[in-house]
Each structure stands twice: as structure tokens, then as C-alpha cells.
C-alpha positions as CSV (number, residue, x, y, z in Angstrom):
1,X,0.0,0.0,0.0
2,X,0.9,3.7,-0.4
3,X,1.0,6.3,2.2
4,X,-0.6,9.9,2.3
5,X,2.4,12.6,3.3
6,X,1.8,16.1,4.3
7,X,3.8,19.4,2.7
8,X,4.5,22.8,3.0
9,X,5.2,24.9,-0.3
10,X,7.7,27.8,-0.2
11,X,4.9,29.9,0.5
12,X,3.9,28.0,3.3
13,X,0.8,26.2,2.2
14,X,0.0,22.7,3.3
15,X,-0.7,20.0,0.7
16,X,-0.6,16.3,0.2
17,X,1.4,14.0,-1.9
18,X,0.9,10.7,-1.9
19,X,3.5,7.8,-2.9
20,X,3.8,4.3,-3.9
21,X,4.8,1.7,-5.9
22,X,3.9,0.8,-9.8
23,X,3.3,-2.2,-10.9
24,X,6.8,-2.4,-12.1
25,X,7.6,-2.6,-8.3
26,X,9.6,1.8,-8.9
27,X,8.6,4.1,-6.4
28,X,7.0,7.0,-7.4
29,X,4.2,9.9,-6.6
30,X,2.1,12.2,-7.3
31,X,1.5,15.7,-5.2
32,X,-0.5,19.0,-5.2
33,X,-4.0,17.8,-3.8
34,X,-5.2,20.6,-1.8
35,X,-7.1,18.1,0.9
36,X,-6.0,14.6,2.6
37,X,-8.5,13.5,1.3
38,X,-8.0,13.5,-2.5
39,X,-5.0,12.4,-1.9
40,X,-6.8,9.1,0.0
41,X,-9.1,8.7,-3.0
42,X,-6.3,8.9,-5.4
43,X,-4.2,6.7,-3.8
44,X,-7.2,4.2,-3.6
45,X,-8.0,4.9,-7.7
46,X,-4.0,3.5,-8.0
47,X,-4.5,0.5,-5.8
48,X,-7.3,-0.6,-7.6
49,X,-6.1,0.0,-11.0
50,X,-2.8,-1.7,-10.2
51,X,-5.3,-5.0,-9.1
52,X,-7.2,-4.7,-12.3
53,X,-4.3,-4.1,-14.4
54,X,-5.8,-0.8,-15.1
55,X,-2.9,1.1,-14.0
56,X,-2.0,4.5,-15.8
57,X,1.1,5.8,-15.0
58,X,0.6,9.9,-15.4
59,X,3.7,10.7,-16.9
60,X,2.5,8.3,-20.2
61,X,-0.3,10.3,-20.3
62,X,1.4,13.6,-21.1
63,X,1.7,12.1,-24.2
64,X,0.4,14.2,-27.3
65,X,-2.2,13.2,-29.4
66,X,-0.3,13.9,-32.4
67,X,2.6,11.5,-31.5
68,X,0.2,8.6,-31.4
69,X,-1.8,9.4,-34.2
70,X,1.3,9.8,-36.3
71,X,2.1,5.7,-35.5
72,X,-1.7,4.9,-35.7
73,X,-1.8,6.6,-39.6
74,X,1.2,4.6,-40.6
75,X,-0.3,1.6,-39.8
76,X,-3.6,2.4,-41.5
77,X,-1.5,3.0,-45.1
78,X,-0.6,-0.5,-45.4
79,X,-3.7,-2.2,-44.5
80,X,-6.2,0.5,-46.3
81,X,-7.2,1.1,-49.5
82,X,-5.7,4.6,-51.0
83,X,-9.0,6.2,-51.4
84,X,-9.9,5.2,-48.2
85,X,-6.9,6.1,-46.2
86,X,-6.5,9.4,-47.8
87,X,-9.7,10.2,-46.2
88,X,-8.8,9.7,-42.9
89,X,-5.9,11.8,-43.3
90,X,-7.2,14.4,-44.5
91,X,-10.1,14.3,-41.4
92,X,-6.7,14.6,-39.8
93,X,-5.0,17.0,-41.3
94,X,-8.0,19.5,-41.7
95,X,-10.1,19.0,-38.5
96,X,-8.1,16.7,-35.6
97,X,-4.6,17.7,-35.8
98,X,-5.2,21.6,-35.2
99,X,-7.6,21.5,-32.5
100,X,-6.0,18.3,-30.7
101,X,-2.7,17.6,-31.8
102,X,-1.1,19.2,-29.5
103,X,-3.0,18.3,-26.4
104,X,-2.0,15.9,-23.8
105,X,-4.3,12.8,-24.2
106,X,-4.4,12.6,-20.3
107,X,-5.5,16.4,-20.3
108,X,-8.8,15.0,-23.2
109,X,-11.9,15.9,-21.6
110,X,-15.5,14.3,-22.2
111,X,-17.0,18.0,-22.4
112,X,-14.8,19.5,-25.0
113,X,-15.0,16.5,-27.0
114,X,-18.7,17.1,-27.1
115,X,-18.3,21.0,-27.7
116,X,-15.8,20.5,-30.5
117,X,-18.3,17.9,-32.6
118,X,-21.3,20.2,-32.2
119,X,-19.4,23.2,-33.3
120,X,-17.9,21.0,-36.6
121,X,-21.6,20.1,-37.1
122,X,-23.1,23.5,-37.2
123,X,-20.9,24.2,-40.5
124,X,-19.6,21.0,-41.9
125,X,-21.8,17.9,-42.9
126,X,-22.3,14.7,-41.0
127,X,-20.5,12.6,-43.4
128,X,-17.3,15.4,-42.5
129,X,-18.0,15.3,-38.4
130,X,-18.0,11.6,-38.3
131,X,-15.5,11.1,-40.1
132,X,-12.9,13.2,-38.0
133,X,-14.7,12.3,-34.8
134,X,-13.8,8.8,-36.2
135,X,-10.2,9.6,-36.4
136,X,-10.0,11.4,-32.7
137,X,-11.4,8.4,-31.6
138,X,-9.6,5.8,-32.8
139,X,-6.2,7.7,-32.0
140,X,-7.5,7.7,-28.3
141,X,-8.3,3.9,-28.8
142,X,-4.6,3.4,-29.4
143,X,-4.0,5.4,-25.8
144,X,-6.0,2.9,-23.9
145,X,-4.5,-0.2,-24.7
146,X,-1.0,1.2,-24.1
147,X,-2.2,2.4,-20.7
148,X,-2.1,5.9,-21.3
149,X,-5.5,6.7,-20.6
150,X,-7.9,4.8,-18.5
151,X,-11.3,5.1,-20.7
152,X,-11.4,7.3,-24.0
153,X,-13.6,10.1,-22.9
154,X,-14.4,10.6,-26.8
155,X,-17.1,7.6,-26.6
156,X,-20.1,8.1,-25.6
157,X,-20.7,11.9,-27.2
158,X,-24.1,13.0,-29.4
159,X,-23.0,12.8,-32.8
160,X,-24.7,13.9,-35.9
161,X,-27.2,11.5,-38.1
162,X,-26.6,10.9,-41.6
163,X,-29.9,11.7,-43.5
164,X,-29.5,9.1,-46.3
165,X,-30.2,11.0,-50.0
166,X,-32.8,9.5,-52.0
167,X,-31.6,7.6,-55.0
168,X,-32.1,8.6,-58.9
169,X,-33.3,5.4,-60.5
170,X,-33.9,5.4,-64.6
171,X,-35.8,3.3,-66.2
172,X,-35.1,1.3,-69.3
173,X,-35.8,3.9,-71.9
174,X,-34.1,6.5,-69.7
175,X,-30.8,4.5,-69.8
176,X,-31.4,3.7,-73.2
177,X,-31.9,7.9,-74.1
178,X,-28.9,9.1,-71.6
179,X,-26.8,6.0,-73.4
180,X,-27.6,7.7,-77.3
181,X,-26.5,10.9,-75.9
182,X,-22.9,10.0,-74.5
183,X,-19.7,9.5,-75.5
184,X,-19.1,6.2,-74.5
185,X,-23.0,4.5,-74.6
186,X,-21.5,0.5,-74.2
187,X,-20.1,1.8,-71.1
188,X,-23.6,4.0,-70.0
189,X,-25.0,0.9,-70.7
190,X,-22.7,-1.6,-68.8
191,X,-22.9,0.8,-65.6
192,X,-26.7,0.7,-65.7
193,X,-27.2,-3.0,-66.1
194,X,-24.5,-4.3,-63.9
195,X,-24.1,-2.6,-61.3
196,X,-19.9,-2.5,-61.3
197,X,-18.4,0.6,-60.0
198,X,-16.7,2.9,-62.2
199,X,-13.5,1.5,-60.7
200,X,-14.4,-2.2,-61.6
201,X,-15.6,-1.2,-64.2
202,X,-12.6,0.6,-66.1
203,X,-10.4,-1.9,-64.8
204,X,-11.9,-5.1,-66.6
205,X,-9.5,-6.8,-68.9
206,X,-10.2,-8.5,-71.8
207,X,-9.6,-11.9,-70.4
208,X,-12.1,-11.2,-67.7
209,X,-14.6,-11.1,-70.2
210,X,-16.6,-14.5,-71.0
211,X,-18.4,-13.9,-74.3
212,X,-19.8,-17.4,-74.3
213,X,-21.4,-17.4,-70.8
214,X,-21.8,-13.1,-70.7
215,X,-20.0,-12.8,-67.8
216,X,-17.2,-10.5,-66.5
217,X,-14.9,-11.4,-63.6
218,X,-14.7,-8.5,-61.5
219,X,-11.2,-9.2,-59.8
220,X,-9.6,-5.1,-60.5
221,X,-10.5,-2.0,-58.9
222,X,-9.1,1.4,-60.8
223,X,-9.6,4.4,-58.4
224,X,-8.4,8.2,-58.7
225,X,-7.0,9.4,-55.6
226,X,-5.8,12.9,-56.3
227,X,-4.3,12.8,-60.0
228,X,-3.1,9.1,-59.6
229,X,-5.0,6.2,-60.2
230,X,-4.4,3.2,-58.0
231,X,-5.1,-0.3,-59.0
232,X,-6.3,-3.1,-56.5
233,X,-8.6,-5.3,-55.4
234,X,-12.2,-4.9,-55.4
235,X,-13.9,-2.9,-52.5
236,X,-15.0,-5.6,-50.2
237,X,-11.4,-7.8,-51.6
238,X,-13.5,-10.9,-53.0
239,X,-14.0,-11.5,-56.7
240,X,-17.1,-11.9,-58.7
241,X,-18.8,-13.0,-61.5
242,X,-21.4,-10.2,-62.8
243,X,-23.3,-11.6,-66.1
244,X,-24.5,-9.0,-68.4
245,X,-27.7,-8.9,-70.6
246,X,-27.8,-10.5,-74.1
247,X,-28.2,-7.3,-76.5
248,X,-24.5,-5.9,-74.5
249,X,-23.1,-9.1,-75.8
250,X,-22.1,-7.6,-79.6
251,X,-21.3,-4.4,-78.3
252,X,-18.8,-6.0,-75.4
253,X,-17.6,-8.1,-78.4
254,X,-16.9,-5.2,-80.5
255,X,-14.7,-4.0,-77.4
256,X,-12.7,-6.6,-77.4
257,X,-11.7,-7.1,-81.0
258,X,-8.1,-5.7,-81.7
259,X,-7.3,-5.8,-78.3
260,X,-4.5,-8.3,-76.2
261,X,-5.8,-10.9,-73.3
262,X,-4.2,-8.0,-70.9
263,X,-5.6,-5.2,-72.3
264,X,-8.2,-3.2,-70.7
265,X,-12.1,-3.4,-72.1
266,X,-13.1,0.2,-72.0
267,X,-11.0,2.8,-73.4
268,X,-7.8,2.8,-75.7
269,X,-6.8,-0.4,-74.0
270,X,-3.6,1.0,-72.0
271,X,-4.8,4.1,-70.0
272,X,-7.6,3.5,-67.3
273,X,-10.2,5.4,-68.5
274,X,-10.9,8.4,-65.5
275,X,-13.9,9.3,-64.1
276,X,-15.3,11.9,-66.3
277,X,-15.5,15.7,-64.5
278,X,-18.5,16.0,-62.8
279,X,-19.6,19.7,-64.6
280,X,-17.6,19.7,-67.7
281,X,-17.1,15.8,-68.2
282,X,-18.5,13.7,-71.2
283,X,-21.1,11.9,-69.0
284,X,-22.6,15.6,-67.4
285,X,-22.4,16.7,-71.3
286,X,-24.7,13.7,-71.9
287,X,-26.9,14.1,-69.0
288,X,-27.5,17.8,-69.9
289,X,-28.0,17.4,-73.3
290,X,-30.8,14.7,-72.4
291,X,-32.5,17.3,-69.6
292,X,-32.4,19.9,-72.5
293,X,-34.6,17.4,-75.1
294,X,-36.7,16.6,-72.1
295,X,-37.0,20.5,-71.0
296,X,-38.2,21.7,-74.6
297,X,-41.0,18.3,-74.5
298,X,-42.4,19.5,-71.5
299,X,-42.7,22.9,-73.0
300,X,-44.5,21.7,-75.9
301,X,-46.7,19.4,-73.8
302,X,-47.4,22.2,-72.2
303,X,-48.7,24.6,-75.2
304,X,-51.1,21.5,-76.3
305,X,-52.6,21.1,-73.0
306,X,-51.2,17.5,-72.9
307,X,-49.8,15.8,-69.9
308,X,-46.2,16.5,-69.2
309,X,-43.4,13.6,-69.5
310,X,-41.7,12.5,-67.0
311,X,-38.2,13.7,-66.6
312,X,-35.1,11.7,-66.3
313,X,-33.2,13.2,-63.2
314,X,-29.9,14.3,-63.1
315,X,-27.3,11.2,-62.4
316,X,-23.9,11.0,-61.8
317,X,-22.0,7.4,-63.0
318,X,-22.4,6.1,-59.5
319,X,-26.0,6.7,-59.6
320,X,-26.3,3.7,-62.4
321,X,-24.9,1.9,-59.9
322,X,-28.8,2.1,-58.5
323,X,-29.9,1.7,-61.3
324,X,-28.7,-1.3,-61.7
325,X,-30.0,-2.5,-58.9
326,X,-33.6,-1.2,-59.3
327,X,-34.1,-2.6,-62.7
328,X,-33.2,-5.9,-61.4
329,X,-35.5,-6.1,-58.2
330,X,-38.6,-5.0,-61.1
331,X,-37.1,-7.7,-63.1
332,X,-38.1,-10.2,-60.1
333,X,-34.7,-10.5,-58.7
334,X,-34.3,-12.1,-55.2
335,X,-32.1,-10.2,-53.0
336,X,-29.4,-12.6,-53.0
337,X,-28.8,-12.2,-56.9
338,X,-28.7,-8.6,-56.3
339,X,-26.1,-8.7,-53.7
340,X,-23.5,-11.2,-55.3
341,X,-24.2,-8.5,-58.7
342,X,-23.7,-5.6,-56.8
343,X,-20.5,-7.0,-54.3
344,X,-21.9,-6.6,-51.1
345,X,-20.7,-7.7,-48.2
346,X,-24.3,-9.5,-47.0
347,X,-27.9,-9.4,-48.5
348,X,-28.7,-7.3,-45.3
349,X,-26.6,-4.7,-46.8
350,X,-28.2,-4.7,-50.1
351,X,-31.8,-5.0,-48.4
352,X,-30.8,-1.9,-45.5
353,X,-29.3,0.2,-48.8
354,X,-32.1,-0.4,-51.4
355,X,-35.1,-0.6,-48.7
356,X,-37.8,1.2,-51.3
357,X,-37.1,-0.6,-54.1
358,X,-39.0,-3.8,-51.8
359,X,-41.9,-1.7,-51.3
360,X,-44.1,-3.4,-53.9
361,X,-42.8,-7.0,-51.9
362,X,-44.6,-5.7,-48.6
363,X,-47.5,-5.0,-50.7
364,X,-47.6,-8.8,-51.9
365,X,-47.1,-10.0,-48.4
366,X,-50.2,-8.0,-47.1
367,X,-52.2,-9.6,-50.3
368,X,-51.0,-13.1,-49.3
369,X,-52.1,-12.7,-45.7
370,X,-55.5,-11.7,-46.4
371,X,-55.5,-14.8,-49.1
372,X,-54.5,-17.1,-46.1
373,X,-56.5,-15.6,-43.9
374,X,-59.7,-16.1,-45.5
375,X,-58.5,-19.2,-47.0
376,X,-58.2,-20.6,-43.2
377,X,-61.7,-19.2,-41.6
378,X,-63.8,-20.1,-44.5
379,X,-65.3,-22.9,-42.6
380,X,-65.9,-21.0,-39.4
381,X,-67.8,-18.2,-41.2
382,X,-70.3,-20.5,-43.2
383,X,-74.1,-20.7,-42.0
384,X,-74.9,-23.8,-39.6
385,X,-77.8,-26.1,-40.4
């Protein structure tokens, strides 16, 4: 056990300091409580940390934040993907490091944890706030489990929701119009009825193509981060086979003629094609040119008194992506089909992310209960003799 000492300062004030041993059997203390009994209660906190192996030495918590996030990035580059570890540093770089980097992770309070997330969310989205929260957290993570810390006072704050964004879905002759209107329409039309990233998709290689069962292998993923693309493995690191509809087949064969085992399907062959510019990019070219048509119809519908058509709203590549994925649930797709086509990681995934494309399916299930139901009371509802 450790004992409880009494003090005088220089200036004659009486404090207490109390001293014992770590668990590494060195002496040491701690002093400046203004009563005896702080001092007690800390001296009991010790003891019973020491007999949990809980015990935080204080001098390892003067540690700075930034020194333990700088090992806890490095370890994240070889173990992330590019695009996603580039994220997290920049949550770092732009929102953690100034406000926290220099702070001692032992001086980290609950409170201003709380303040500094609110006062992020009143100008950043959530998406931005959780992310960085994220990174604060994780970094405090590292400083309890090398006994730094005791808890990490950065759990358990009110965070910001994500409001997910409803999803543009086209329909066939939509996909078909934007398709016409692009440079690239196999491609348009690939996205749409596949469901491949742009990355898995611009990364295909010849030989992943199987003309005679219309399947691709989707084993590459192409992704931009900053001005360099970096090639790996798909998003969730599995492989797949994704078929593709019969009228792709000739264009998809077209593609490939002229072109090595090696060489990639979409574009010149050699150069991954990039994601197109999201204002001034072939694919928004398209897409506005296909509003405009649309636009100058509803005009005209207008002048003959005629019921407007429906516009096609504005999509970004990604957004064929859901597409894809609506056109096959109409199509009768299970879930299952859609989730090994789309690469998630489990059908709950595909069933929590596309929700309102099932909403016809709750419909049928209400219709087959009231079928069963009278179906199974028939007989108690008839007239007795």
C-alpha cells in the first residue's frame, strides 16, 4: 500500500502528496492535492487499477495526441485502400490535428469532445464530423490499450445522423436515351445494367470477359485518388462474376476485337479510363443534353394542353450503380442475386441500402395474408344447419 504525506510549499501552504509503488515494483508519486482526502481517493484509484491491471502511469499520459496518431496513420496505409486512407488523413489533417494535436491525451476531456463535434456540425456535414470524430477516436483507442488513458472520454458523445439521399433510378428507356447521348454508350449501358463501380468497371481486362457465358470477372479496382489512379482489389477484396444482358453481348464483343488478353475493355486499351468531371465531363455533357430534349418536350406538352413527360433526373455514374440495382429487383430478382451482382458484403446490406425498391414486396405480403386468412376461416364463417 501507499501512504498519504503532508507538505509545505515555499509559500507556506499545506498539501498532500501521496507515494507508492507501480506495478513495475519503482517508487514514485504524485502531489499538489489541496485536501487529505484527495490524496486518499487517489491513492485508492492507483491501488485498484494496479489490481485490475488498469494502471496508468501519469507521466504516459502527457503524451500528445499527435505522437500517437502519427504511428496509428502509418499503420492504417498499409492495411487501407488509398481512397480510403486518404480520407482519414485528411479528417486529420483538416479537423483533428489543429484543435487536438497538440494536447495531452491525459488532459482530453469528455466535455470538449462534445463541444468541438457540435461546433464541426453547425458548418460541416455529417458525413465530414464523423469522419474526423472517427479519427480522434480511434487515435484515443490506441492510448488505452497502451495504458495511457484509463477510458477514452471521446465515446459516448451525441454525434450527428446521416440523412441518407434519396436515390435517382432510370428506367429502361431513360438508360437507353442518356446512353444515345454519350460518348461512351457501351459503357452507360454496362454501368446501368450491372451494377460495377466505375472502378471495376474501367479496370476489366479482356480476359475477364466471357463472351460465351456473358459474364465478367470483376477481380480489379481502378480508383483516382488525387491525380493518380491506383489499382487493387475490389472494395469488399473478394472477386465476382457479374453476367451481363444479351443485346451488351455484340457491343462488349466489339470492345474486345483488336485488343491483347491484358488489355483493358473500356477505353484505348492501355490508360484507365478516369472518371469523367463531374460539370464539364463527357457523362454531365450527356446528361444535360438529355434534360435539355426533355425540357423543350415538357414545353410543348405544355402549349397543347397535354400531360407533361416525366423527366429523367440528373445522375452521376455512380447513380447507375442504382440503377442497376432497381431494374433488377422490377425484373423479379431475389435479393441474393442482387447482392452477389452488386459485391456486397451480405444481403442485409443490399436489403438496408435499397429498402424502397421492396416496397411493392410488402405490398404482396399484405395480399398473401388476407388470401391465407380467408383461406383458413372459410369454414368458421359459413351458416350452420
Amino acid at each position: 500500500m501507499g501512504s498519504v504525506i503532508a507538505y509545505e510549499t515555499k509559500a507556506g501552504k499545506r498539501l498532500y502528496r501521496i507515494v507508492y509503488r507501480r506495478p513495475d515494483h519503482r517508487q514514485t508519486s504524485e502531489r499538489g492535492f489541496t485536501r487529505r482526502r484527495d490524496a486518499e481517493l487517489r491513492l485508492a484509484e492507483v491501488e485498484l487499477g494496479k489490481a485490475k491491471g488498469e494502471y496508468v502511469n501519469p507521466a504516459d499520459a502527457r503524451e500528445d495526441v499527435a505522437s500517437i496518431a502519427t504511428g496509428w496513420l502509418s499503420a492504417r496505409e498499409h492495411v487501407m485502400k488509398p481512397s480510403s486512407y486518404r480520407a482519414i488523413r485528411s479528417a486529420w489533417e483538416t479537423h483533428v490535428q489543429p484543435r487536438w494535436g497538440a494536447r495531452q491525451v491525459g488532459g482530453v476531456r469528455h466535455s470538449e469532445v462534445q463541444e468541438w463535434v457540435s461546433e464541426l456540425a453547425r458548418t460541416k456535414s455529417a458525413t465530414t464530423v464523423l469522419r474526423a470524430y472517427g479519427v480522434l477516436a480511434a487515435v484515443l483507442d490506441v492510448a488505452v490499450k497502451d495504458r495511457r488513458v484509463s477510458r477514452n472520454v471521446a465515446r459516448g458523445v451525441a454525434l450527428p445522423r446521416k440523412v441518407p439521399k434519396s436515390k435517382p433510378y432510370l428506367t429502361h428507356q431513360q438508360v437507353q436515351t442518356l446512353s444515345d447521348a454519350a460518348a461512351h454508350p457501351t459503357l452507360v449501358l454496362f454501368l446501368a445494367y450491372t451494377g460495377l463501380r466505375w472502378g471495376e468497371a474501367t479496370a476489366l481486362r479482356v480476359r475477364h470477359v466471357d463472351t460465351l457465358r456473358r459474364r465478367v470477372s470483376v477481380e480489379e479496382n481502378a480508383v483516382m485518388v488525387g491525380a493518380v489512379i491506383h489499382v487493387g482489389t475490389p472494395k469488399t477484396h473478394e472477386t465476382r462474376s457479374v453476367p451481363y444482358p444479351e443485346f451488351l453481348a455484340l457491343p462488349i464483343a466489339k470492345l474486345c476485337e483488336g485488343k491483347g488478353r491484358d488489355e483493358l475493355l473500356f477505353g484505348d486499351g492501355r490508360m484507365h479510363m478516369r472518371l469523367p468531371n463531374s460539370r464539364d465531363g463527357w457523362f454531365s455533357a450527356a446528361v444535360n443534353r438529355v434534360l435539355e430534349v426533355e425540357a423543350k418536350a415538357e414545353a410543348a406538352a405544355k402549349v397543347r394542353g397535354e400531360q407533361e413527360p416525366a423527366r429523367m433526373p440528373r445522375v452521376t455514374p455512380h447513380d447507375l450503380r442504382h440503377t442497376a440495382a432497381s431494374l433488377a429487383i422490377s425484373s423479379g430478382a431475389n435479393v441474393k442475386a442482387v447482392q452477389r451482382m452488386l459485391g456486397h458484403a451480405s444481403a442485409s446490406m443490399t436489403l438496408d441500402t435499397y429498402a424502397d425498391l421492396f416496397d411493392d414486396d410488402l405490398d404482396g405480403v399484405a395480399v398473401a395474408l388476407d388470401d391465407a386468412r380467408r383461406a383458413a376461416v372459410v369454414a368458421k364463417v359459413l351458416p350452420r344447419d
